[in-house]
N, C-alpha and C positions, 0 to 999 in steps of 0.2 A: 804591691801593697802588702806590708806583714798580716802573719795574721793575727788576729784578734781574740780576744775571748768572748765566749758565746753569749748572746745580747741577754743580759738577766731579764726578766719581768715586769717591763712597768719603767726599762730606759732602754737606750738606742745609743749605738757609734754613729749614724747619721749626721754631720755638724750640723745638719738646718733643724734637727729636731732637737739637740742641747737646750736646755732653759738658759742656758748663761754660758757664755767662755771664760777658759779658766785660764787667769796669769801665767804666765813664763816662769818658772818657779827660779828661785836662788840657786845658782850653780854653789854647790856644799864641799866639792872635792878637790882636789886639787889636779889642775892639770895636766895632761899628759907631760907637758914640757920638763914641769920638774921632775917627773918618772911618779906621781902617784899616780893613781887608778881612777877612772872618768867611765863610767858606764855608756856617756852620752856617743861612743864609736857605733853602739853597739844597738841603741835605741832609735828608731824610725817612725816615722809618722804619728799618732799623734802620743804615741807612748813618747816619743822625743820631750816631751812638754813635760814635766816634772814643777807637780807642786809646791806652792810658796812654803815655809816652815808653817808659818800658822794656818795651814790647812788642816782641819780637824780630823781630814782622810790619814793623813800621815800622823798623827800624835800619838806618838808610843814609840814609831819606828826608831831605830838607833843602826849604827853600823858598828858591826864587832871591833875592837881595839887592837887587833891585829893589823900589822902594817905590811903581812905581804901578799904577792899578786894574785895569787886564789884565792884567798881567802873575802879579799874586798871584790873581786867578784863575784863571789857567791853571797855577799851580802848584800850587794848593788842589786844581785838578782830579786833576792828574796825582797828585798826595801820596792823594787818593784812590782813585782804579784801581787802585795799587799797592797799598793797603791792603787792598781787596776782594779784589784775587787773593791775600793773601797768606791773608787770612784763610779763605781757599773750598777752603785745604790739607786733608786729613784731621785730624783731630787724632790728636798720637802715640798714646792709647790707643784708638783707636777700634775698633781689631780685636780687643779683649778686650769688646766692645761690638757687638753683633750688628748690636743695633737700628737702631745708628746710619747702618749701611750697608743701608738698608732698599731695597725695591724703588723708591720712589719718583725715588732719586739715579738707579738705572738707568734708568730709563726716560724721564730727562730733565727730572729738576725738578718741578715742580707747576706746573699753569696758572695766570697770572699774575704770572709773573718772567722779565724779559727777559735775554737772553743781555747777554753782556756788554758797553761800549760803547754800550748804551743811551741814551737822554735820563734822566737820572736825575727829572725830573720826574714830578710823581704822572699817573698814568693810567688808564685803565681799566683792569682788567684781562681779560686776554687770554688765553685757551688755546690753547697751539699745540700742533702734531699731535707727537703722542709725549710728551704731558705729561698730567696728571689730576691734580684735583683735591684739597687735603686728604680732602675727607668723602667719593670716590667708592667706597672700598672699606668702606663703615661697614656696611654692608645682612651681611659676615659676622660681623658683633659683633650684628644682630636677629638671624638666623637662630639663629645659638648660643645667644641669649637666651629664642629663642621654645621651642628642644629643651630646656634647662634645665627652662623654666616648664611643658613637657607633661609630666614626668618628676614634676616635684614633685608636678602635680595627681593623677597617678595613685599616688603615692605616699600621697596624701592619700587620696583615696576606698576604696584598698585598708584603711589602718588605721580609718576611718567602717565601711565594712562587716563588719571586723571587731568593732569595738564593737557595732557593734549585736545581728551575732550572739550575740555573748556574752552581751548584755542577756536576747535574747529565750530563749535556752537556761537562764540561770537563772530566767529567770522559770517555764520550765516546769519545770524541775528544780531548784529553789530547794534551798539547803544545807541549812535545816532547814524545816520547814513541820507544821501542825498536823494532828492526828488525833484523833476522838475515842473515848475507853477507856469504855468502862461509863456513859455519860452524861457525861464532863465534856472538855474538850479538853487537851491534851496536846501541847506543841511536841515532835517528834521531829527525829533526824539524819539527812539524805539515807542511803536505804539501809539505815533502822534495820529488824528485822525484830519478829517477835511475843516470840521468844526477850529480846530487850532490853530491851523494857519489862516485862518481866516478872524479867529480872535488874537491873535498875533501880530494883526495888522501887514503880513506878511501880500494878502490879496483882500482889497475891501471893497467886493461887489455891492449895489444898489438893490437893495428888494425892491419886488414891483407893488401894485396897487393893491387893493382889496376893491373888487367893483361891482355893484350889482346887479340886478339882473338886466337892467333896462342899458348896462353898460355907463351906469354915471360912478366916480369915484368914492368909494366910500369910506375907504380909512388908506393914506400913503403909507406906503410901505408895509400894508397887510396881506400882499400877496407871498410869492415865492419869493425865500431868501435867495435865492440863486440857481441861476443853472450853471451845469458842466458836464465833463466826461473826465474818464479815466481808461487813459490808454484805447480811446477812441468811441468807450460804452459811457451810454449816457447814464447821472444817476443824481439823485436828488437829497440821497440823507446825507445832513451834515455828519454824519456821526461815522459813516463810514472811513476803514482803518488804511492805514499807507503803506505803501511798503517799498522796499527797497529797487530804486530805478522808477518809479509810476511817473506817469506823463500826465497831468493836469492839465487843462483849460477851465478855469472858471470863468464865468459872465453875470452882468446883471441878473437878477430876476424878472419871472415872468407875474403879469398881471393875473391873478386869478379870480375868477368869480363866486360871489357869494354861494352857501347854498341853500337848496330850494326845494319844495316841494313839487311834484309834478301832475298832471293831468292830462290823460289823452283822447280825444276827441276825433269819431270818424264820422266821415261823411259820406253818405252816398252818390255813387255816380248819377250823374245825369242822363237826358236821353237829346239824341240829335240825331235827326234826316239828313243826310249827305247825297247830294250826288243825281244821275239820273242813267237808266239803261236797265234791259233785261232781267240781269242778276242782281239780286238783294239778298246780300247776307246780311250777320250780326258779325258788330266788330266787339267784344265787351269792351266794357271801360272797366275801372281800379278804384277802388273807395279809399278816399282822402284821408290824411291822419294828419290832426292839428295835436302840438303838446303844449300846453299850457304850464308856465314856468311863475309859481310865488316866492318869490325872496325869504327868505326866515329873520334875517337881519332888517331888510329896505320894507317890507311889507307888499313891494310892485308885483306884478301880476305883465307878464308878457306872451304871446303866443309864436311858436315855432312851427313851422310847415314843415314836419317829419316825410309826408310822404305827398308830395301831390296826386290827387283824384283826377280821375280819367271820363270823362262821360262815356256811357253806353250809345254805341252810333250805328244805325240801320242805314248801311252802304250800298246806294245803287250803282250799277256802272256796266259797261262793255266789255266782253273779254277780248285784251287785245293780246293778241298771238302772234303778234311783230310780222304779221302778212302770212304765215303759215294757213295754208291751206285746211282748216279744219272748222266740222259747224259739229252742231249739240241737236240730232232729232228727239222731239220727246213725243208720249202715244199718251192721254189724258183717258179717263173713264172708264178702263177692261178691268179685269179680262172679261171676255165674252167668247161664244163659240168661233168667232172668226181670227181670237188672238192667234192659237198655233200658227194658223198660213202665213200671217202676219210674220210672226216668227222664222217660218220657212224663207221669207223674202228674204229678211235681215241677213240671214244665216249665210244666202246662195253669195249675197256681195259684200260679203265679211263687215259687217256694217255694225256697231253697240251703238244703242238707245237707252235713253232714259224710257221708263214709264211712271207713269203717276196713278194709282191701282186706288178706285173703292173698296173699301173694310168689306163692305157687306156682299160684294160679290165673289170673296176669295171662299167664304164660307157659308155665311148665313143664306141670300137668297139665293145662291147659287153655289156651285163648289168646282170652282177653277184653282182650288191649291196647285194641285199639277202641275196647271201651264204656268202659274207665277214659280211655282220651284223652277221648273225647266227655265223661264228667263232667265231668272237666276245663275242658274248653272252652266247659262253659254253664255255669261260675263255683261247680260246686262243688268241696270241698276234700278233697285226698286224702289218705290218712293211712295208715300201714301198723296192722296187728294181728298181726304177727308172719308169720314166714314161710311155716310150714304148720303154726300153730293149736298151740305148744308139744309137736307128736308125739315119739315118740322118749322119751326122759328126761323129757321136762315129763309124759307119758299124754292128750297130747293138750290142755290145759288149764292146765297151771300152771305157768308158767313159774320160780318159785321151786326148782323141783325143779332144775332146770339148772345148769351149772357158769357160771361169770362168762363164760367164753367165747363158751358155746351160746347165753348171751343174748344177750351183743355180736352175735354169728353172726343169730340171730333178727332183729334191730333191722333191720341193714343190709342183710341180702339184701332183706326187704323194701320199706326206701327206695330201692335199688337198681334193684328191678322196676317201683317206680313211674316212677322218673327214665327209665327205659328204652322208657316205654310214654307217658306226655307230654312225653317230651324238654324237662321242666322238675325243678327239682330239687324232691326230695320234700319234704312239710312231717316237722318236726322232731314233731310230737305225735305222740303214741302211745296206745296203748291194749292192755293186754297181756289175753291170753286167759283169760276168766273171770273179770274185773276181780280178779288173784291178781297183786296187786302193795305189797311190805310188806318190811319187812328189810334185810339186803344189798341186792336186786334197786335198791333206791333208787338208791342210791349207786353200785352198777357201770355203772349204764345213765345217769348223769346228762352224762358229756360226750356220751351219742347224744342222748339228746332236750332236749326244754324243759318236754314235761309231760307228764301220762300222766291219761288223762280217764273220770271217773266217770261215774255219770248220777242223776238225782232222780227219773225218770219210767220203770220200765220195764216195758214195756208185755206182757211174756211172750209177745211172739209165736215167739217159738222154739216152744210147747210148743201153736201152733194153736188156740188157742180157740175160735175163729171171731173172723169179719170183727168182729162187732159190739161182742166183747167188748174186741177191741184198741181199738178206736174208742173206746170206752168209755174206758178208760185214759188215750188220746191227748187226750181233750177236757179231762184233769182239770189237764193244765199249770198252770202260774202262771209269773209274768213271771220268765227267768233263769234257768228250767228247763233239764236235758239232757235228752233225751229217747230212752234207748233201743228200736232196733227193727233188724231185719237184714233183707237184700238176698241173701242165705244161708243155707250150711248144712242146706238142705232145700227142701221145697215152700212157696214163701213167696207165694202167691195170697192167701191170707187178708190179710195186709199191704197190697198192693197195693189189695184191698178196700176196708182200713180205712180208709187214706189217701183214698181217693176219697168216703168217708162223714165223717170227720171233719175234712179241711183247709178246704170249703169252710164248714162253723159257725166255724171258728178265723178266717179270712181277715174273716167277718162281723163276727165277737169284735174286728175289731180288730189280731190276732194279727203280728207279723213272723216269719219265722223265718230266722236268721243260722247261717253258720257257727261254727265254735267258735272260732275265731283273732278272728273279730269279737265273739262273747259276751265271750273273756279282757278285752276293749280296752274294754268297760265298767268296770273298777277298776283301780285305781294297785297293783298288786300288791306293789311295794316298801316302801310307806307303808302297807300290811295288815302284812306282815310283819312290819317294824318297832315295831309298835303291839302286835301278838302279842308280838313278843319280849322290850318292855320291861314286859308283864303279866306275864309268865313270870317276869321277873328282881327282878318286886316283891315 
């Protein structure tokens, strides 16, 4: 490229920054051909362009009137210096024109355009210092280009990841999606519930009644709109929501009953005598619960049996020990000073007895604690017989004669004296004086004891026979036997006797003999009872 003259102030050899292109001006010379003189060999690039006549840049210019060969180059020349200065003016509009006055003009032109006066001859070109290049400042049209293109890409990936969310949200939550009703499938709408396909006519169960209390009709179709499950649970609100794959059954509805006010009513157990033999316990009975049911709607009034009532039942009967070799000795009336030897007997032929102890001998008119602790303590069982033998109002014997009190009185001072004297609590059996126990006495004494105990076997040693006779007696047991004999009440040697003649045949026999809490534990006493008392009621 030639070089150029140096960018004046305020314009530019850049063609993009010209305000206007200038015509191809009138060639004015004459040809080489015919031998005049043509500058245009000589002129390159855009100096080549020579303007029109009527360009105001050139008005003045002339070429000397000499017609030989130097001379009209050196006119050509000079006709052109003045042309390039004139043209290297601003143009008049270029200050409504930014662009035009760009930094490049300041800074001194662009590399490779010589100041002015140059060799107009093409040459390399050359960058001189305070000049740069067209393309030197191109790198802030990439930058801008590159910020552009980050902006888009992220523009782009934000609406991808939105699509895709959206994709993967319906697909979990699809608008409408199948369900199946009663066996068959069913498109439903996001959010349908049970309520919908059922007013959709899709399943149209029957409600049931509304009915009152006495079970007569009260209003059709007032009960439950329906029943069903879902996916196998059962559930009643219409309103509940569906979802995607649920498994339905709906059905009729059910009848429901009005509601009510309630009332509940107990009764007490009754009392009933069962049975016959020895042993008499208490079976309790169960106090009865009636609910009584008022409509709010119907006005009825109906009763329910919440819990049926049990009577209280004084069970006699036999212990039966399925043939097992075992009797129940009891000692009524001691202790007294012949209880120990007594004791001693028991002991030598491993023998446990029940006794039945007066209150008022363990402490008050006498004090045999001792020997009742010591029973105690070689495993036999204590029992009271009342407190001093029903004296007083009973005449020594019957305790029936007694006010409910004096027996209450009798029972506990008893158990009392025992608790006092083993510093364990007393057993609950009893055994009332002169085996005089029937009537009221039943039922006043039933929260002190559990039973009150007979015997099968008694042996009359109260009335002394002799040794042999009691023995006698003592050997006729049979298995489940009680076996009356006393420890009291008098001179009880004879007993003592007999026991030392008849335990050791018994013991041979085979014989056990148990307390009486252990004899009771032979039979299901409740299932005696019960078997009695649906005989009764046949």
């Amino acid at each position: 490229m030639p070089n150029q003259p140096t960018t004046p102030a305020g314009g530019s050899h850049n063609p993009r920054n010209n305000p206007r292109p200038h015509p191809k001006p009138t060639r004015r010379h004459p040809s080489q051909e015919t031998g005049s003189f043509s500058a245009a060999p000589y002129l390159t690039g855009p100096a080549a362009v020579l303007p029109p006549d009527d360009d105001p840049a050139v008005a003045g210019c002339s070429y000397p009137s000499g017609h030989d060969a130097a001379s009209q180059e050196a006119a050509a020349r000079a006709a052109y210096e003045q042309y390039a200065a004139a043209v290297s003016q601003p143009h008049p509009q270029a200050a409504n024109h930014p662009q035009y006055g760009s930094r490049y003009q300041q800074q001194g032109g662009y590399a490779g355009y010589a100041p002015a006066g140059a060799n107009p001859r093409v040459m390399p070109a050359q960058k001189t210092e305070g000049q740069m290049t067209p393309y030197d400042d191109m790198g802030r049209y990439k930058k801008k280009g590159k910020k552009k293109s980050g902006i888009v890409s992220a523009i782009v990936a934000v609406v991808i990841l939105a699509v895709i969310g959206v994709g993967v949200y319906l697909y979990l939550n699809p608008p409408t999606y199948n369900v199946t009703v009663n066996g068959m499938t069913r498109t439903v709408h996001d959010g349908a519930t049970v309520g919908d396909i059922i007013n959709e006519g899709i399943v149209s169960p029957k409600p049931g009644n509304l009915l009152a209390v006495d079970g007569e009709v009260l209003e059709e179709g007032g009960g439950t709109p329906f029943t069903g499950t879902i996916n196998g649970s059962e559930f009643t609100d219409a309103a509940t929501a569906l979802h995607k794959g649920d498994t339905l059954q709906i059905e009729d509805g059910a009848d429901a009953t009005e509601d009510y006010e309630t009332e509940t009513v107990e009764s007490e157990p009754g009392h009933q005598e069962l049975g016959d033999g020895a042993i008499h316990v208490y079976v309790p009975g169960e106090t009865g619960q009636v609910e009584k049911r008022t409509g709010k709607v119907s006005g009825k009034t109906v009763e329910e049996t919440v819990r049926e009532g049990r009577d209280n039942i004084y069970l006699k009967y036999n212990a039966d020990t399925k043939g097992e070799k075992v009797v129940a000795l009891t000692f009524d009336d001691g202790p007294i000073g012949t209880t120990p030897e007594l004791l001693d007997v028991l002991k030598q032929y491993g023998v446990k007895a029940t006794f039945f102890t007066i209150g008022d001998q363990i402490f008050d008119k006498t004090d045999f604690s001792e020997v009742v602790k010591r029973a105690a303590d070689e495993g036999h069982q204590i029992c009271t017989h009342s407190y001093d033998h029903a004296s007083g109002s009973g005449r020594g014997v019957d305790m029936t004669r007694m006010s409910a009190d004096e027996q209450i009185a009798e029972v506990q001072k008893g158990q009392d004296a025992i608790t006092q004297a083993t510093g364990k609590e007393a057993s609950k059996i009893f055994r009332s004086p002169g085996g005089n126990y029937h009537d009221e006495i039943i039922w006043t004494l039933q929260p002190y004891v559990t039973g009150e105990i007979g015997w099968n076997v008694d042996t009359e040693d109260w009335r002394r026979p002799g040794a042999e006779a009691i023995a006698q007696r003592l050997l006729s047991v049979k298995p489940g036997d009680v076996v009356l004999m006393h420890d009291g009440g008098g001179d009880r040697s004879q007993t003592i006797e007999a026991l030392k003649i008849a335990l050791p045949q018994l013991v041979e026999e085979g014989y056990k003999f148990v307390t009486i809490d252990q004899l009771i534990a032979y039979d299901d006493v409740e299932a005696l009872a019960k078997d009695l008392q649906d005989a009764a009621a046949a």
